[in-house]
Structure formats: C-alpha cells, structure tokens
DOTI-308774 format. One line per field, with one value per residue (C-alpha): residue in three letters; residue number from 1; x, y, z. Coordinates in steps of 0.02 Angstrom, whole numbers, plus 32768, in hexadecimal, padded with zeros to 4 digits. Layout:
BEGIN
r <- c(ALA; ...)
k <- c(NUM; ...)
u <- c(X; ...)
v <- c(Y; ...)
w <- c(Z; ...)
***
This chain:
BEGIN
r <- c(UNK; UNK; UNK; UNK; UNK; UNK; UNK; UNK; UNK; UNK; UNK; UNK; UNK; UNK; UNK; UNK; UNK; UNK; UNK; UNK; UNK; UNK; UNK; UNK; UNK; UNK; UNK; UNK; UNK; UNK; UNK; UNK; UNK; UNK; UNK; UNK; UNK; UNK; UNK; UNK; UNK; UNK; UNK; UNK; UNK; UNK; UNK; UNK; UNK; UNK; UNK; UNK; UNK; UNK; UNK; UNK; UNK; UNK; UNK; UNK; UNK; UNK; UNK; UNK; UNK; UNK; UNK; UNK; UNK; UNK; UNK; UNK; UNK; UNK; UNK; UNK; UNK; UNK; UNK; UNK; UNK; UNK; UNK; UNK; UNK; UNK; UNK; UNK; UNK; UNK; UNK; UNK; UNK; UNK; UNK; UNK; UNK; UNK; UNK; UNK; UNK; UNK; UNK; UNK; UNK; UNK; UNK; UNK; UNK; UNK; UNK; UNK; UNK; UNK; UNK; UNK; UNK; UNK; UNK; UNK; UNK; UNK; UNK; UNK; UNK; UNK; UNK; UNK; UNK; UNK; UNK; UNK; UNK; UNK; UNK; UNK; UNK; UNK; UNK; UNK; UNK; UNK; UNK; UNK; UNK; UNK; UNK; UNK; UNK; UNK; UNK; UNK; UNK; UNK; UNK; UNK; UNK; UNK; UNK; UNK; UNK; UNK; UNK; UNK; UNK; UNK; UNK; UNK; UNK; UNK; UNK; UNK; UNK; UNK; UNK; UNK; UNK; UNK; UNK; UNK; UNK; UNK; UNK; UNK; UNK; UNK; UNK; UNK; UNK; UNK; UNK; UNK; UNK; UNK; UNK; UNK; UNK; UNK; UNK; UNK; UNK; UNK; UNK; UNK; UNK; UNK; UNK; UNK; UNK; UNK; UNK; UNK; UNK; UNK; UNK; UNK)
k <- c(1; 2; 3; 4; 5; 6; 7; 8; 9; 10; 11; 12; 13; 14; 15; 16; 17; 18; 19; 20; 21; 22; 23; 24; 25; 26; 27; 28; 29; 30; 31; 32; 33; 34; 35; 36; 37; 38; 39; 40; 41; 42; 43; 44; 45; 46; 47; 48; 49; 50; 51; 52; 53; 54; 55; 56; 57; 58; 59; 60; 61; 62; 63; 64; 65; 66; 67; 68; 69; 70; 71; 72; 73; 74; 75; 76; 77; 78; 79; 80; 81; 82; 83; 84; 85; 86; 87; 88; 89; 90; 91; 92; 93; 94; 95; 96; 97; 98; 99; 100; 101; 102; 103; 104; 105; 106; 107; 108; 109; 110; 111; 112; 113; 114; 115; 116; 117; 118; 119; 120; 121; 122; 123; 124; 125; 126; 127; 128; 129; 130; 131; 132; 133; 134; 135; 136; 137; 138; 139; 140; 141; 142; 143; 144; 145; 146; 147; 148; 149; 150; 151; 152; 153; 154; 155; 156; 157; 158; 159; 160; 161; 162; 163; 164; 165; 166; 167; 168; 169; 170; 171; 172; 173; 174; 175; 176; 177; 178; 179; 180; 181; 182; 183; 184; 185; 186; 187; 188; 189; 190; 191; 192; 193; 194; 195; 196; 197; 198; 199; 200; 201; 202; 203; 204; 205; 206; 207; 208; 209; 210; 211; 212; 213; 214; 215; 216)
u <- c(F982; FA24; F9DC; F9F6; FA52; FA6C; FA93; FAE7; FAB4; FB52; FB42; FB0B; FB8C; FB50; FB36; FAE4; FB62; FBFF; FC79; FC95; FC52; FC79; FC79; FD06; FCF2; FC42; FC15; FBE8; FC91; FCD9; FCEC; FC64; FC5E; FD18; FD0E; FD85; FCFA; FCB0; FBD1; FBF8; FC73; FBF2; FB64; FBAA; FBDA; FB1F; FAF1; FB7E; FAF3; FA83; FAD5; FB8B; FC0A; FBF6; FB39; FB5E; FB3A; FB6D; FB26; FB99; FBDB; FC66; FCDA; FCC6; FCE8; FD7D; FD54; FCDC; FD5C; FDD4; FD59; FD0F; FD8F; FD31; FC99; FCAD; FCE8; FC5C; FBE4; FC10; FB9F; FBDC; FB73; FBBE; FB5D; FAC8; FA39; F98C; F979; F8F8; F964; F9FD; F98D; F955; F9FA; FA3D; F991; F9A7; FA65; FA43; F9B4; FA2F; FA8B; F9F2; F94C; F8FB; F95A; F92D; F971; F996; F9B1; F9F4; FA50; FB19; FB03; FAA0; FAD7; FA70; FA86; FA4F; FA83; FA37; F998; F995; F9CD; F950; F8D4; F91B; F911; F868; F842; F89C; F826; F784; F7B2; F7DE; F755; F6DF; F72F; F722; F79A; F7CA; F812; F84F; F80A; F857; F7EE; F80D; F84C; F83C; F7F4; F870; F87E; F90B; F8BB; F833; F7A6; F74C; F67E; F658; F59A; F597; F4FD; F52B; F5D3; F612; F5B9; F66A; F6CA; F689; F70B; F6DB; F66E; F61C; F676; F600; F66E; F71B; F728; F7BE; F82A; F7B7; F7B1; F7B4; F709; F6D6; F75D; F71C; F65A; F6AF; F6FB; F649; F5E3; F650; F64E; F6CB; F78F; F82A; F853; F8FB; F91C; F923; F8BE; F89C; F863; F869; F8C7; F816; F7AA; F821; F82F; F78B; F765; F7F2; F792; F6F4)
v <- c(6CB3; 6C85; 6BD0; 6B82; 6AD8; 6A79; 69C6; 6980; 68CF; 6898; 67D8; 6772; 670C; 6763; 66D0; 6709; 676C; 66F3; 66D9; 678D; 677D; 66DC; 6695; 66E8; 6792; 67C1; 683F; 68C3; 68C2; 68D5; 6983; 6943; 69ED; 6A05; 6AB0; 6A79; 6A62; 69B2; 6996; 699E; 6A3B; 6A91; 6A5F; 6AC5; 6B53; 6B58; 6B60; 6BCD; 6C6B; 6C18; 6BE4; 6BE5; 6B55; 6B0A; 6AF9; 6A82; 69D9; 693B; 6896; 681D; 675E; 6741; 6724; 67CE; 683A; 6851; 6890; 68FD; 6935; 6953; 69B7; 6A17; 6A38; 6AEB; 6A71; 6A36; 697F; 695C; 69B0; 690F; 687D; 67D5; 673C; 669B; 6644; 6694; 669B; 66FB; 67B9; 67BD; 6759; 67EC; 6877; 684C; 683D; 68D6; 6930; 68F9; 6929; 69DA; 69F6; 69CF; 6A66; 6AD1; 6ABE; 6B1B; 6AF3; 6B0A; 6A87; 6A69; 69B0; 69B2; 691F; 693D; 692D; 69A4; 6A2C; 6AE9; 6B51; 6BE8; 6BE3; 6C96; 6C79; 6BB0; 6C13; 6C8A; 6C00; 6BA5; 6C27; 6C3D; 6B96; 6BB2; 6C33; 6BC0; 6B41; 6B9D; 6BF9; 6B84; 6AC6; 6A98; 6A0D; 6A55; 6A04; 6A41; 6A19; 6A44; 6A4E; 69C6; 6A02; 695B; 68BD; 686B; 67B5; 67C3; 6831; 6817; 68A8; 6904; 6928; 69B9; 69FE; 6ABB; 6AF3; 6B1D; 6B7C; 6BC0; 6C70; 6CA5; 6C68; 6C42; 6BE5; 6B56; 6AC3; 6A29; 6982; 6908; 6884; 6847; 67D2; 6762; 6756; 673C; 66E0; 6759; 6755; 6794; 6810; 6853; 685D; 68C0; 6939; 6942; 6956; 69E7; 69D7; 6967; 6997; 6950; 6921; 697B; 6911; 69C7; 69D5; 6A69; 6A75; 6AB3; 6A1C; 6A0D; 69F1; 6957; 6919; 6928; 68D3; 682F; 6822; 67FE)
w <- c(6D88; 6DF3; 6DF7; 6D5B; 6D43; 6CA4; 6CA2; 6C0D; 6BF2; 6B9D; 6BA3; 6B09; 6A9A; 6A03; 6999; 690E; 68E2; 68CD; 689C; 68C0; 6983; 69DD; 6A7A; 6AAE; 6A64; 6A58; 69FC; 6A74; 6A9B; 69D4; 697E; 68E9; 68AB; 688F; 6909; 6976; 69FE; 6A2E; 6A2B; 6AEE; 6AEF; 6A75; 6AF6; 6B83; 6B15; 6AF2; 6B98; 6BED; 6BD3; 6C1C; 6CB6; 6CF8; 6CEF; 6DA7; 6D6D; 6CF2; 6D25; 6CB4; 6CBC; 6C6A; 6C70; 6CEF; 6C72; 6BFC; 6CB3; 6C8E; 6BDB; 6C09; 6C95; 6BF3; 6B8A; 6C02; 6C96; 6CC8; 6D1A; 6DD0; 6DCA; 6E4B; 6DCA; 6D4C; 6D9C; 6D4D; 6D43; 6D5C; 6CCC; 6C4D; 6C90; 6C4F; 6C58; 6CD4; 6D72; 6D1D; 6D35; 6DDD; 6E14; 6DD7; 6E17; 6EBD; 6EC5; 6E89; 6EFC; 6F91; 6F51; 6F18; 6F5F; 6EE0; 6E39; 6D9C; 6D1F; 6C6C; 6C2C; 6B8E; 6B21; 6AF5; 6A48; 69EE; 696C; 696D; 68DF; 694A; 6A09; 6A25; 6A07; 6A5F; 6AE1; 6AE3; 6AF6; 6B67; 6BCB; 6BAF; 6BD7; 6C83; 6CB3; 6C85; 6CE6; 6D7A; 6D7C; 6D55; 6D9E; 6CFE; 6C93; 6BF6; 6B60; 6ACD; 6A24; 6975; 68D3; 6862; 67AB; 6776; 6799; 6802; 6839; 68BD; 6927; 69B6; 69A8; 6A10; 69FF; 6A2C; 6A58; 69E4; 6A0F; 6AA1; 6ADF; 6B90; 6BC2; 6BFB; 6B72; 6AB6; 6A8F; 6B02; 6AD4; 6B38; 6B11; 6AF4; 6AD4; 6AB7; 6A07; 69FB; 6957; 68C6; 682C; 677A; 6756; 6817; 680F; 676D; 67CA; 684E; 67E5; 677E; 683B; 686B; 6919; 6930; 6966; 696D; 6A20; 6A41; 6AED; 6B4A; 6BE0; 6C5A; 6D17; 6DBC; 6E23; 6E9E; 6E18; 6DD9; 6E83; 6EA5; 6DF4; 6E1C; 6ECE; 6E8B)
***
C-alpha cells in the first residue's frame, strides 16, 4: 500500500524517568540506549520500511519542534504538528487525522508513541503490516497488544476475547476492554487469566473509519 502514514506522538515530559528525562529534554529525544540514535530517531528508523520519510507525521509540544526538526531533518517541517500546550491523545489524534485526510482521502495510519525500544524490528514490522491490511480491509481499529512476561504494575492492559479471532487474520482478537495501570496483586491475576496484554499505545486504521468514529 502507497498509503501509509505514521504519526509519532512525541510529546510527554517523561517524568518517570528523571533525572535522566526532564522537562526540557524528554526522553524520546535522549540516545537511552547509548546507539547514537535518540527513542524518536529509533522510531522513524522503525518505520522507514513501512512508509517513506514525507509520511512521517509527528505530533509534539510547540516547544520540542525544533528538536524534532534537529533529530529528524529528512521529515517535512509541515509534517511536525506542534501543540501549543498538552492536551489528551484523543483532541492530538483528531487533529493530526483530519490534517492527513486533507492530503489523503483514503489513508491508512499508524499512531505510535516516541519512546519505545523493539528487540526485533523485522518481525514488528511484519505485523504492522499485517495490521494495515486488517484494517483496511475490514474498517476496523486495531491496537497492538504485547504478552506480558511478568506481572507489571506500570503498564495499562488490554483484555482480549480468545475464543474468538479474525477469519482473515488469526492473529487478531476482540478488545473487550481497556484496564488502566493496576495495582500488583491485579497485575499478577492478569498474568494468571492469560488473556490480558500489555497495551503498547500503537493503534491502526483507515483515516474514514476514525473520522467516522470522532463524529459520532
């Protein structure tokens, strides 16, 4: 598909994870890893299979623009859309739904947080791309879960109906619902019930269906 966009959401303050990130310097926008690439920069290397660099969207603060500008100079500077204070996700993605639809009446779209680390880019590739296809074939909202190793507490999860996958894709579940970040003890029943996920914060559609969706 030619009509793939990713947008970056690239504007928490990364507080839990000061001193190191501050106000500042979030960070998205430090090399954590000691690779010599930024959580952002290693974001858009992810993606640049996927889709090409005037594809990439970021949705950032107004005053980390001109970091993101820094860090990732190959992306339009009209493709970095900068809020003038934080707001929640949902008024972000509308925004940034609405603006790519004005380019792209049929878009397909990835949102995906700046900050995440994956140990194996060819195969969350692989089904992100899979995921693409679902959803435009089907006008469905897809999200991303990962399965929990451990009972974590600083993570919201993700229930998930198994009895019952996509015929298209067996891969893909019904989300029954979305569970805020619990305390040890419910994070421990989750792991024991099985069908609960980590919620990753990446979400897939065709830009209609989440138009469509914000309308009603």
């Amino acid at each position: 598909m030619d009509n793939i966009y990713v947008v970056i959401m690239a504007g928490g303050i990364g507080s839990r994870f000061w001193p190191m990130s501050s106000e500042e310097m979030p960070k998205q926008f430090l090399d954590i890893l000691g690779c010599g690439r930024t959580l952002l920069q290693m974001t858009a290397d992810r993606f640049a299979p996927v889709c090409p660099a005037d594809h990439i969207w970021v949705v950032t603060s107004k005053k980390y623009a001109p970091i993101v500008r820094q860090q990732l100079p190959e992306i339009p500077e009209q493709n970095i859309l900068k809020e003038p204070c934080r707001r929640n996700t949902a008024p972000c993605i509308a925004y940034v739904s609405w603006a790519i639809k004005a380019k792209d009446n049929n878009a397909n779209i990835v949102i995906t947080p700046s900050d995440h680390f994956v140990a194996n880019p060819e195969e969350f590739q692989k089904s992100i791309r899979s995921c693409l296809k679902f959803s435009c074939e089907t006008d469905s909202i897809v999200t991303i879960g990962i399965k929990p190793n451990h009972p974590e507490t600083g993570y919201g999860y993700i229930e998930a109906d198994l009895s019952y996958s996509s015929p298209t894709n067996s891969n893909i579940y019904r989300v029954d619902s979305f569970k805020e970040k619990p305390d040890l003890e419910l994070a421990k029943q989750y792991i024991r019930e099985s069908n609960y996920f980590w919620n990753a914060g990446i979400f897939i559609w065709n830009v209609n269906t989440i138009v469509n969706a914000f309308r009603v």
